[in-house]
BAFI-3210 file (N, C-alpha, C; in Angstrom, 3 decimals, decimal comma, padded with zeros to 6 digits):
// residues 193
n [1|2|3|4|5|6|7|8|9|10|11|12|13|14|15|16|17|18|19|20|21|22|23|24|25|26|27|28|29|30|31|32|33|34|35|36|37|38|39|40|41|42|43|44|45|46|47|48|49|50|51|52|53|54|55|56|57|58|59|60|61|62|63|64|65|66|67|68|69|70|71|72|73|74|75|76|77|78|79|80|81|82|83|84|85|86|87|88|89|90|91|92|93|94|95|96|97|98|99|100|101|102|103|104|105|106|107|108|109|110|111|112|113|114|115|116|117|118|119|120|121|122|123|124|125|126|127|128|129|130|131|132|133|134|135|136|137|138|139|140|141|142|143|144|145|146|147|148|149|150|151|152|153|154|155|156|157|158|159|160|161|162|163|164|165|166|167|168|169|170|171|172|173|174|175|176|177|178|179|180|181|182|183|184|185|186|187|188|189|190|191|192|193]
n.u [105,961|104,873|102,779|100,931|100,484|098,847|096,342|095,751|095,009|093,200|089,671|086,546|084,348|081,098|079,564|076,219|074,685|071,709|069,714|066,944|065,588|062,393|060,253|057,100|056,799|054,844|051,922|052,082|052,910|050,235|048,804|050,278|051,716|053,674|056,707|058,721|060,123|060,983|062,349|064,579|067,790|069,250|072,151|074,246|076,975|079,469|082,796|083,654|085,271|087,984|086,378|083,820|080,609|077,926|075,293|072,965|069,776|067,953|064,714|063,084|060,263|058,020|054,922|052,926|050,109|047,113|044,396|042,048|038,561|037,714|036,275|033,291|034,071|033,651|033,123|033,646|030,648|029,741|029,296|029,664|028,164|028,009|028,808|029,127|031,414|032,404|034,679|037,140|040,451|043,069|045,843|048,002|051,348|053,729|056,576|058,691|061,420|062,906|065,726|067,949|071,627|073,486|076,737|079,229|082,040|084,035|087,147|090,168|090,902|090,785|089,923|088,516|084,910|083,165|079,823|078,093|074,508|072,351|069,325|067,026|064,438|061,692|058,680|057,253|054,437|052,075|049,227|046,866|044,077|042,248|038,751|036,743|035,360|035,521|038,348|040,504|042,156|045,313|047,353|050,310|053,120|055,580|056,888|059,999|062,370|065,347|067,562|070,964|072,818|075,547|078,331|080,979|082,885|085,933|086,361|089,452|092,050|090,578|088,341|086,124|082,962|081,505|078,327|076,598|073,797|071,123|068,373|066,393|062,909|060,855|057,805|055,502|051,827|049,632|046,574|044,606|045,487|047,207|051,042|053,698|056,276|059,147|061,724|064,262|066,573|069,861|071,382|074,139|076,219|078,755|081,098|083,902|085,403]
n.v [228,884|227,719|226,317|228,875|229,096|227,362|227,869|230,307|229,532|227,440|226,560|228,668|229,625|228,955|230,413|229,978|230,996|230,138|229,181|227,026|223,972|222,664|220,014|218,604|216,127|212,952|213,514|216,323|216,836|215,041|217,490|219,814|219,511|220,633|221,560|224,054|226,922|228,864|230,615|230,586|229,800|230,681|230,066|229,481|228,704|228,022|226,376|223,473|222,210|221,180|219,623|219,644|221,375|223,323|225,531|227,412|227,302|229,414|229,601|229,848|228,821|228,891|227,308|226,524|226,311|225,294|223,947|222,040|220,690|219,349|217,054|218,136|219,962|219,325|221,795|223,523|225,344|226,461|226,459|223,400|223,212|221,743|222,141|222,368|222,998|223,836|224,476|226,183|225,306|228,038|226,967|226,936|227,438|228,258|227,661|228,631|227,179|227,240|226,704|224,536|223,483|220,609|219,704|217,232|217,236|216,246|215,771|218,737|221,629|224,667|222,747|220,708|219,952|217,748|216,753|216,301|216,578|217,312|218,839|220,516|221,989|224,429|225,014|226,839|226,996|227,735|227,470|227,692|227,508|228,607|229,123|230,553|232,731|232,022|230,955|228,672|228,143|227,049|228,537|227,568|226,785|224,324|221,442|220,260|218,639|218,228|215,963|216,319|216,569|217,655|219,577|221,843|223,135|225,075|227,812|227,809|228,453|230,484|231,287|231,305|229,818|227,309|225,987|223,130|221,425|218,556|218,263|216,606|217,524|217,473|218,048|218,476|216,884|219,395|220,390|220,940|220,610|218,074|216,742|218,350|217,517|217,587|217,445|218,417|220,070|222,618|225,026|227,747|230,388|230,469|230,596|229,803|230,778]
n.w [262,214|259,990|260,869|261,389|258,295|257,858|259,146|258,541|255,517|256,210|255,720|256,673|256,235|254,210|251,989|249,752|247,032|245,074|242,330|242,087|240,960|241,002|241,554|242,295|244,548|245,030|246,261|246,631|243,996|242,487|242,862|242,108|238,947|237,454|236,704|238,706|237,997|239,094|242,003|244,936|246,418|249,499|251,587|254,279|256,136|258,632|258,974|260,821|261,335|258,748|257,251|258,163|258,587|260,301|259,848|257,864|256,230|253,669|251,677|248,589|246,696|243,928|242,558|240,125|238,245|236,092|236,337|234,360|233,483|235,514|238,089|239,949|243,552|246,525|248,872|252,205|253,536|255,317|258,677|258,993|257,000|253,788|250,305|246,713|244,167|240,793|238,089|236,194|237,628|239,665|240,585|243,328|244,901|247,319|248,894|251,627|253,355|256,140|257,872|259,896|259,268|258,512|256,948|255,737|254,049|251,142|250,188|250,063|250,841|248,483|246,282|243,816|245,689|246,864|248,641|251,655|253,357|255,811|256,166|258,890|260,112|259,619|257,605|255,649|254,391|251,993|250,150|247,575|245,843|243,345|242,382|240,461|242,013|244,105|246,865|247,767|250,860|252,227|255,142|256,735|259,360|258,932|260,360|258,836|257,201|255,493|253,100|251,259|248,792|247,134|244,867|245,266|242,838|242,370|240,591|238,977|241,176|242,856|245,375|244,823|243,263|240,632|242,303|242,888|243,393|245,084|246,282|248,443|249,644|252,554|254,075|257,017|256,948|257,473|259,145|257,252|255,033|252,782|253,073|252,228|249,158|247,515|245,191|244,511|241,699|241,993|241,031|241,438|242,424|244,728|247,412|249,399|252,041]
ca.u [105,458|104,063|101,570|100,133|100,261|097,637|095,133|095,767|094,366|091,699|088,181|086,009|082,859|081,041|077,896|076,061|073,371|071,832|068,505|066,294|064,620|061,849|059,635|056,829|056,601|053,585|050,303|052,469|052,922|048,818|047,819|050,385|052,559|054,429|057,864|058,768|061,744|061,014|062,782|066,200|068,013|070,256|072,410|075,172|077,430|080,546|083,458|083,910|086,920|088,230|085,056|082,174|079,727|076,815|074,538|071,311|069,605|066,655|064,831|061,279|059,719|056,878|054,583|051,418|049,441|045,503|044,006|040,655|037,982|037,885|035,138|032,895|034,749|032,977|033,870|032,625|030,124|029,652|029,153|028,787|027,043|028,843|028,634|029,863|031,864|033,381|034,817|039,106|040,903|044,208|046,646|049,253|052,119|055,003|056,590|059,962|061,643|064,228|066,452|069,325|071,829|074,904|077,465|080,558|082,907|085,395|088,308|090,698|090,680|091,018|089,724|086,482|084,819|081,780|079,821|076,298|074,711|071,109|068,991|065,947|063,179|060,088|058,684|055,454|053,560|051,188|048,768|046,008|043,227|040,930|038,030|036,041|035,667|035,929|039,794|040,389|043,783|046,168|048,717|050,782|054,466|055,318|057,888|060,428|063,462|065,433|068,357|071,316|074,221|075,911|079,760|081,900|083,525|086,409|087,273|091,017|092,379|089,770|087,920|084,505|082,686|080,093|077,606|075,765|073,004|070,345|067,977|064,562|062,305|059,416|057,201|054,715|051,143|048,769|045,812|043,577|046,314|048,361|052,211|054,705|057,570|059,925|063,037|065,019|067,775|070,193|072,869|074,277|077,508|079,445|081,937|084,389|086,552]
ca.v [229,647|226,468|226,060|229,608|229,292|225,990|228,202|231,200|228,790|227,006|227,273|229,186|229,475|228,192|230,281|229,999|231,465|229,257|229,010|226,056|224,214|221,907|219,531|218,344|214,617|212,678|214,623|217,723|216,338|215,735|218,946|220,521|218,310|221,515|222,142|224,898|228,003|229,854|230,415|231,290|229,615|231,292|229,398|230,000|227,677|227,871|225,265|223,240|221,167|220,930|218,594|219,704|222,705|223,868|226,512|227,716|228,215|230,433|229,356|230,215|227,983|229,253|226,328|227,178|225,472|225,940|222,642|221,916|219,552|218,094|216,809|219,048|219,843|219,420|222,571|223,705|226,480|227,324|225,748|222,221|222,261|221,752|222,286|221,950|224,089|223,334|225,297|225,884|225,686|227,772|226,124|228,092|226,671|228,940|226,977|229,325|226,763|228,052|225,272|224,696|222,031|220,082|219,068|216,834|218,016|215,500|216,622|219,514|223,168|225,277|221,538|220,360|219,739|217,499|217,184|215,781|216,717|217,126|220,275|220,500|222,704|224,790|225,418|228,044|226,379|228,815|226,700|228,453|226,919|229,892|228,378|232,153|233,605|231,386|230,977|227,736|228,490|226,670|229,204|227,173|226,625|223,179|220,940|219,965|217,877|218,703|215,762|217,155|215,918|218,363|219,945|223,043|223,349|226,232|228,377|227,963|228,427|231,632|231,166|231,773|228,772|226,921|225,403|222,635|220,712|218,322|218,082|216,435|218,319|216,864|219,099|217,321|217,161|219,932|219,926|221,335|220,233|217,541|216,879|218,878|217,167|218,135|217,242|220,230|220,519|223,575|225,853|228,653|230,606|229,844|231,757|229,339|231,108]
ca.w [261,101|259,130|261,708|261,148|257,115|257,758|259,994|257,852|254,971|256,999|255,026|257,888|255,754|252,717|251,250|248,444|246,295|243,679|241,014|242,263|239,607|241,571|240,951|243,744|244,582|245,544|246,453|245,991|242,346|242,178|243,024|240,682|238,219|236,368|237,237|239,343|237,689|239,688|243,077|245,219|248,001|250,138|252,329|254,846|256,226|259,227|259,163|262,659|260,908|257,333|256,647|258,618|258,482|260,359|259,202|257,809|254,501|253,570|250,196|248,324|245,343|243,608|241,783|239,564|237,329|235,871|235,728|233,862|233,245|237,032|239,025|241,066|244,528|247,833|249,863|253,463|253,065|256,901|260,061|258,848|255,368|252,757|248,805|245,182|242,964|239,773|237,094|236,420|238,888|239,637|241,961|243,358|246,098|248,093|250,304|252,309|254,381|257,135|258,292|260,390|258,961|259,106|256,340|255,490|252,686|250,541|249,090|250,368|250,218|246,869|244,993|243,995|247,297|247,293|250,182|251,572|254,428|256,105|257,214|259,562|260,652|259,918|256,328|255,697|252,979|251,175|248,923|247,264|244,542|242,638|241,530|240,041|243,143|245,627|247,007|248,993|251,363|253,672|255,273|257,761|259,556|259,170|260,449|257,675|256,457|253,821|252,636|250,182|248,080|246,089|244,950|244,701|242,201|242,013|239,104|239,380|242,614|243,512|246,483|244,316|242,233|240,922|243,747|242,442|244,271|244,803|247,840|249,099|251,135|253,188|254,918|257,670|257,102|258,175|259,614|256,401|253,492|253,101|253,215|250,958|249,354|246,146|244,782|243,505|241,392|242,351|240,178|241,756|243,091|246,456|247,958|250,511|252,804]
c.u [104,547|102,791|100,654|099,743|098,738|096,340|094,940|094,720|093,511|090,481|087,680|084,158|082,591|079,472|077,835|074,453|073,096|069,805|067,810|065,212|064,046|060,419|058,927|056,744|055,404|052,388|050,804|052,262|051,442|048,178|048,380|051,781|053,226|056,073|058,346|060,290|061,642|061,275|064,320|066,348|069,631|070,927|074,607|075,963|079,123|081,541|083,612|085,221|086,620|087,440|083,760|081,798|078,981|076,459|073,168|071,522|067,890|066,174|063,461|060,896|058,561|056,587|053,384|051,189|047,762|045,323|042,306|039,976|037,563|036,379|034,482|033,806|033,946|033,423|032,610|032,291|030,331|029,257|028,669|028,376|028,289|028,140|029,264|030,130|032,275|033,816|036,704|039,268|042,345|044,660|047,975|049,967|052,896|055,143|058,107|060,023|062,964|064,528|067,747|070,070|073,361|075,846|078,796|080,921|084,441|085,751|089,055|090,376|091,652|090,535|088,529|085,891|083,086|081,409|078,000|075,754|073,195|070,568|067,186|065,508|062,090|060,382|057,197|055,533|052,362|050,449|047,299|044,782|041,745|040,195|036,750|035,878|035,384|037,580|039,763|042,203|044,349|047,353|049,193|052,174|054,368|056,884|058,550|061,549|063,693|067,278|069,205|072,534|074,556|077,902|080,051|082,852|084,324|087,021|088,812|091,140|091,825|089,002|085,922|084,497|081,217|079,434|076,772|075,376|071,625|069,675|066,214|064,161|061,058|059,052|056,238|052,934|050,666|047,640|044,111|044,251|046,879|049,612|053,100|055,803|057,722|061,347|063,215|066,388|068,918|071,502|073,170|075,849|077,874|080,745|082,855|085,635|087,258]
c.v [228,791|226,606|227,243|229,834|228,250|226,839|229,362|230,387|227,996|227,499|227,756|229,496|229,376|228,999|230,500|230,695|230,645|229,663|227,677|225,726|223,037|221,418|218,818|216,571|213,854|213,513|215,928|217,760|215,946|216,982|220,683|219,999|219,530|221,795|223,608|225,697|228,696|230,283|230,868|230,677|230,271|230,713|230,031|228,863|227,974|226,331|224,942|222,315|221,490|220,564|218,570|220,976|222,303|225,258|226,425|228,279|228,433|229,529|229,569|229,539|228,271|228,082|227,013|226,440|225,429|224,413|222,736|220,514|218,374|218,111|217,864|218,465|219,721|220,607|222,978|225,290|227,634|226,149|224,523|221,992|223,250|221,774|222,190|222,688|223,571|224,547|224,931|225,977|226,138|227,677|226,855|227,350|227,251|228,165|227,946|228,428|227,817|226,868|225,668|223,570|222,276|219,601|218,607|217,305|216,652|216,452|217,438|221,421|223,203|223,651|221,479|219,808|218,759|217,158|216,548|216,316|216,505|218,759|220,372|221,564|223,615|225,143|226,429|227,724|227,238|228,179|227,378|227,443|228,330|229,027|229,805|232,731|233,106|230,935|230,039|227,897|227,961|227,294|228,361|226,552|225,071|222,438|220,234|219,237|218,076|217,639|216,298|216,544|217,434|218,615|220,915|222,945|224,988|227,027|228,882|227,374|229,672|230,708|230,889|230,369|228,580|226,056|224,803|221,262|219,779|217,617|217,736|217,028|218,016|217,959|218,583|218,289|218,457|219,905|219,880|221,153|218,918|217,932|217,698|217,698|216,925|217,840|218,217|219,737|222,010|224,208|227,170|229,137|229,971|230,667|231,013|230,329|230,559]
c.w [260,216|259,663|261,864|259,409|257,315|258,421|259,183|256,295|254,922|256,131|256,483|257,586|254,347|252,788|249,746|248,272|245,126|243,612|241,301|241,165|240,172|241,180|242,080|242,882|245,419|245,592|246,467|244,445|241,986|242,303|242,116|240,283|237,249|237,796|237,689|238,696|238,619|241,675|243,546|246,583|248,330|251,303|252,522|255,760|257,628|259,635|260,934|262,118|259,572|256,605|256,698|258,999|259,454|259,688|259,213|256,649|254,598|251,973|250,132|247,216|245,200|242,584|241,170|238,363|237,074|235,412|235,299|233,665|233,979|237,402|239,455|242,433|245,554|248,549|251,003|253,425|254,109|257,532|259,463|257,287|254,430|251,234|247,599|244,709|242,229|238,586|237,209|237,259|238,490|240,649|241,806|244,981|246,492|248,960|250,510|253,935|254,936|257,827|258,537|260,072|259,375|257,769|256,198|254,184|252,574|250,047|250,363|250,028|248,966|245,929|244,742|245,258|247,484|248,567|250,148|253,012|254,759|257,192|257,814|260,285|260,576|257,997|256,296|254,182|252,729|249,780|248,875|245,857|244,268|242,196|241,181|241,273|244,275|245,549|248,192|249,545|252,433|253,680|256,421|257,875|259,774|259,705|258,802|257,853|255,719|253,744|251,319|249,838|247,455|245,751|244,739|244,284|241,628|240,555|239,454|240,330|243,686|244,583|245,809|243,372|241,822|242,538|242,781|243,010|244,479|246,191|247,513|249,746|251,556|254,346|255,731|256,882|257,711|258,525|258,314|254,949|253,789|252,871|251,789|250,580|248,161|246,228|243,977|243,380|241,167|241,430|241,129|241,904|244,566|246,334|249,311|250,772|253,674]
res [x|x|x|x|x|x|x|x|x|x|x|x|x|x|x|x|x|x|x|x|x|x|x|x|x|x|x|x|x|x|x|x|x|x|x|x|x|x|x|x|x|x|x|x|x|x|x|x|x|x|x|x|x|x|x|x|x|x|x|x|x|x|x|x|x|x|x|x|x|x|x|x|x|x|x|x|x|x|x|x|x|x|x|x|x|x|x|x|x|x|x|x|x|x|x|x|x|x|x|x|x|x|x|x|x|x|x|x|x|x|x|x|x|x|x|x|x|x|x|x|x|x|x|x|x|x|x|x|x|x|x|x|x|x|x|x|x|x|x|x|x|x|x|x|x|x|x|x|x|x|x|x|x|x|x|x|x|x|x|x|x|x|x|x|x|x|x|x|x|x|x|x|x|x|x|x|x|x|x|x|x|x|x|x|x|x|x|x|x|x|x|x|x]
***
């Protein structure tokens, strides 16, 4: 009977919904240096032991920012010849990675449960610059990485908590942008069963 109370109590899955509040790094961070509210990751998670997950999380970060007072730009007109624009520019960034990952979990069930883990594979980066009516645009799926620390913390002994998180995400080069890559800090719910 013991031995079915322990499997009966077994976590079996861990998701969460949380509020990403991100901030790009490097040549993400030149092209737009404002912090990102705006966003949602959704992530899903099955136990393989007491300690370790796989899964997959969904997530979308919108960046934007109107910069002024820059250089003229070089852009390609047509076949070859190129030309100058200048005026504001606005800069606009979506990146929705989809990643399959892996995590360890300290602690026990029903406790605080921190946990780190690592999730990999494709991101669709959506970077846009208005300059009056010309629109310069790289849409493309990119390979990605995304490292993560975070903890759940339960209210009580409910099954439901906070989820709170903090992850890198590198996106590779493309062929007409460069590389993505943001550090986000994460609040949300979680839900371990």
């Amino acid at each position: 009977m013991s031995g079915f109370a322990m499997i009966a109590n077994a976590q079996t899955t861990y998701w969460n919904f949380n509020w990403p509040i991100s901030m790009g790094m490097g040549s993400t961070n030149e092209y737009i240096s404002n912090t990102s509210f705006r966003g949602i990751v959704v992530d899903g998670r099955s136990f393989l032991t007491d300690n370790l997950s796989v899964g997959g999380s969904w997530s979308w970060e919108v960046f934007d920012e109107i910069k002024r007072d820059l250089p003229p730009r070089n852009i390609l007109v047509d076949n070859g010849v190129y030309g100058q624009i200048s005026g504001v520019e606005y800069r606009y960034l979506n990146t929705i990675p989809i990643f399959a990952n892996a995590h360890y979990y300290m602690g026990s069930n029903g406790a605080i449960r921190p946990y780190g883990g690592l999730s990999i594979g494709t991101v669709y980066v959506d970077e846009r610059t208005d300059i009056g009516l010309v629109s310069i645009q790289s849409k493309k799926w990119r390979f990605g990485v995304q490292p993560e620390v975070g903890v759940f913390i339960p209210f009580g002994l409910s099954s439901t908590g906070v989820n709170l998180s903090a992850r890198y995400r590198f996106a590779t080069k493309a062929s007409d942008a460069d590389a993505v890559s943001m550090f986000s800090f994460a609040i949300g719910l979680g839900f371990m069963k």
